[in-house]
N, C-alpha and C positions, 0 to 999 in steps of 0.2 A: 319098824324101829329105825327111828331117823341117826344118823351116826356123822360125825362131822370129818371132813376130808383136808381143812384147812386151818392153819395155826391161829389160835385166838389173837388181838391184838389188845393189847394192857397198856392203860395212862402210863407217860412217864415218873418215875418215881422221884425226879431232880429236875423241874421243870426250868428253862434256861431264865434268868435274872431278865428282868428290863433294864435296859440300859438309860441310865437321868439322862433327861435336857442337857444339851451343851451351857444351859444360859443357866442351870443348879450348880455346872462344873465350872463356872468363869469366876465366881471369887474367891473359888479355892488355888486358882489357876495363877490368879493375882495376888494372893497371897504366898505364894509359892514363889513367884517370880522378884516379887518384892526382897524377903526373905534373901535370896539367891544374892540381887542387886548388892544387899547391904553388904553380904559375906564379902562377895568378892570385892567391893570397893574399900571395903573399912580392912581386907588382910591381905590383899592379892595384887589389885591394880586398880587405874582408875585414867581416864580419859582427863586432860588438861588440854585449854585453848591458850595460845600461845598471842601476848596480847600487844606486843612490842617490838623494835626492831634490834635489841639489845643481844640475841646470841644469832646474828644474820654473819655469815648463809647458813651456818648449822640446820637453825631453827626461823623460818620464816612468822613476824606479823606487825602488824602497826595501823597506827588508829582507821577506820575506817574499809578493812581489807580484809581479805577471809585469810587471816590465820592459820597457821599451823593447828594440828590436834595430834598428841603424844598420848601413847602410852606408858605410863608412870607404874613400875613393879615395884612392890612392896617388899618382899621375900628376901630380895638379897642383903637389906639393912635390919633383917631379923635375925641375922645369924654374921654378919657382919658389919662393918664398920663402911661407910666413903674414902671412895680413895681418891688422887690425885688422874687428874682427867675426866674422872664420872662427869656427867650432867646430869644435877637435883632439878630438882623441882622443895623448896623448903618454905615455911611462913618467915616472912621477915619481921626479924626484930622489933622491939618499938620504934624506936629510933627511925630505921627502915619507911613507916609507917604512916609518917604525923600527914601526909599527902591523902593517903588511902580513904576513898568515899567506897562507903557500901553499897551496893548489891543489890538490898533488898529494897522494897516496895513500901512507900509510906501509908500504906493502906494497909491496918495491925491483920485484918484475917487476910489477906494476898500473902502479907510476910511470916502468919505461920505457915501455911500451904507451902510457899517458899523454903523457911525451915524444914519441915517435915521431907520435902523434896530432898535437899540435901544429901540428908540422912539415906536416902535411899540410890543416890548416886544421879538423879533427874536433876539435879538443880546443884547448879555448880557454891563452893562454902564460900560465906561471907566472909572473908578473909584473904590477908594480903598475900595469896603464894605469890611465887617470883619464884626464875629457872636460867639458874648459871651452871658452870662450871667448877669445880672444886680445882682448885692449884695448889693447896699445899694445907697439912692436916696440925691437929697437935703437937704441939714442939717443936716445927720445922719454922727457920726465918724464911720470909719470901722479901724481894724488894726489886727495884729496877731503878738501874738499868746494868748491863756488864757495857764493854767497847759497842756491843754490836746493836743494842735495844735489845734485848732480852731478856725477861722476867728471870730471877735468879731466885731457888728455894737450896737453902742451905750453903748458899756461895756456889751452884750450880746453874748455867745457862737452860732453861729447858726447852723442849721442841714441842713446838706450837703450832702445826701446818694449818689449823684451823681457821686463824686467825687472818684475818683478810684483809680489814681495815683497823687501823691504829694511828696514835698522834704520831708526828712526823719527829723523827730522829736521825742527825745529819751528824757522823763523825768528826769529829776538828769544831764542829761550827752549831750544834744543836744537843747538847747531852745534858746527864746530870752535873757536871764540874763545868762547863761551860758559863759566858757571864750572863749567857741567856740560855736558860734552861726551858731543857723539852717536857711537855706535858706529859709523859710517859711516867719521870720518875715519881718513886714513892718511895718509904719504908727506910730501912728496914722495920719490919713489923713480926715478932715471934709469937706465934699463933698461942692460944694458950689453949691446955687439954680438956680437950672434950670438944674444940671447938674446930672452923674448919675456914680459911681464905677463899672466897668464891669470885671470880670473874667473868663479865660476861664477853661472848668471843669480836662482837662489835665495839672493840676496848674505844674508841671516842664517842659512841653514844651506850655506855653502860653506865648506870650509877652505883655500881656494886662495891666492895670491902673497901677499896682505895678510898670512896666517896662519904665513909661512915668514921676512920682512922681516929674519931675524936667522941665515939660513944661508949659506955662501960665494957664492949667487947671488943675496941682498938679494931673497929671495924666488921671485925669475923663473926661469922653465925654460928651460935650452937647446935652439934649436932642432934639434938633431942627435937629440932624445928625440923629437920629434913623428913619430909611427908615420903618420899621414895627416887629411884634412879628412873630418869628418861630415857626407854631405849627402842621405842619404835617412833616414828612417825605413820600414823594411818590415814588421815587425809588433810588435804586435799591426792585424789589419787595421781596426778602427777608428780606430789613430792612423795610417797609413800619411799621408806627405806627406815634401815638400822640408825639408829643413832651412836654415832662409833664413841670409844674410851678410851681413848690411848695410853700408854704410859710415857707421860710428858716427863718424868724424873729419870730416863732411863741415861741420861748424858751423863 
């Protein structure tokens, strides 16, 4: 009588999965990723090249030169308002505008692919943004100049250390009440609500609110155009840093 001395061995009863081709896992992968792009670009943030020399030094760029690229947060204009100092990133005005050549590609399937890109944060929008400075909000006057050249919001001088370059202002011999008047002054101009004075910090070569003074917004941009706040620079990595906000009102 034969008798067994060692344990049976039995099939598994949960035999392990095959694991798919990475090339069945790659459009779910990209669609996934897609997905992701839009959330974060359409509620979060979103990458902007900086295409001009108009907020230098803050923000480096100008035709022909590798630009500035910021990061632009969404979040803090969901739950609040721009304030004075922030730097926008906003679509400009019509007005703003009549200049602006588009983007996209005269070849109709290029320029949906193009479109579609957008949407997904790969292809930057057909559309005029521009990226100043905010200096003064709903209801506030701004204008220039006091004694000294300095922007004045509410009959208040404010502090501007940003500002680098500006048109030449010579007390006795170069002001607003002079018989030769400095390019600096402007205004007074009382912002109306909802809306917001934007400056850019290279004030002789910006063509911001001062340059618009004679469109149905007396220059200023509505708030409901500001796409979001600039507050990083991430490359070029030499210039990588905070993009600072002062509070220029605090005089």
């Amino acid at each position: 009588m034969n008798t067994s001395t060692g344990s049976e061995t039995t099939p598994e009863t949960n035999p392990k999965k095959k694991q798919r081709p990475f090339w069945r896992e790659l459009p779910i992968l990209i669609v996934v990723a897609l997905l992701l792009s839009f959330l974060l670009q359409t509620f979060i943030a979103r990458v902007y090249l900086i295409p001009s020399e108009s907020m230098e030094p803050t923000l480096h760029g100008c035709a022909g030169c590798t630009g500035d690229r910021i990061i632009v947060e969404k979040l803090s204009y969901a739950f609040g308002e721009p304030k004075p100092g922030d730097v926008v990133v906003f679509l400009g005005p019509d007005s703003w505008s009549a200049d602006y050549k588009s983007i996209r590609s005269d070849n109709a399937v290029i320029r949906t692919m193009q479109n579609v890109g957008s949407v997904f944060g790969v292809v930057p929008p057909d559309e005029n943004d521009l990226v100043k400075r905010v200096i003064a909000t709903g209801g506030q006057t701004v204008e220039c100049c006091d004694e000294q050249g300095r922007v004045m919001v509410n009959g208040k001088p404010l502090d501007e250390p940003y500002v680098k370059s500006d048109f030449p202002f010579v007390p006795g011999q170069l002001t607003c009440t002079t018989e030769r008047k400095s390019p600096r002054c402007f205004g007074p101009v009382t912002v109306p609500d909802g809306n917001l004075w934007v400056m850019g910090d290279n004030r002789n070569n910006s063509a911001d609110s001062r340059y618009h003074v004679g469109d149905e917004f007396q220059g200023t941009v509505p708030v409901d155009n500001v796409r979001g706040k600039a507050v990083f620079i991430i490359l070029p990595p030499g210039r990588m840093g905070v993009i600072h906000s002062p509070d220029i009102q605090s005089n």
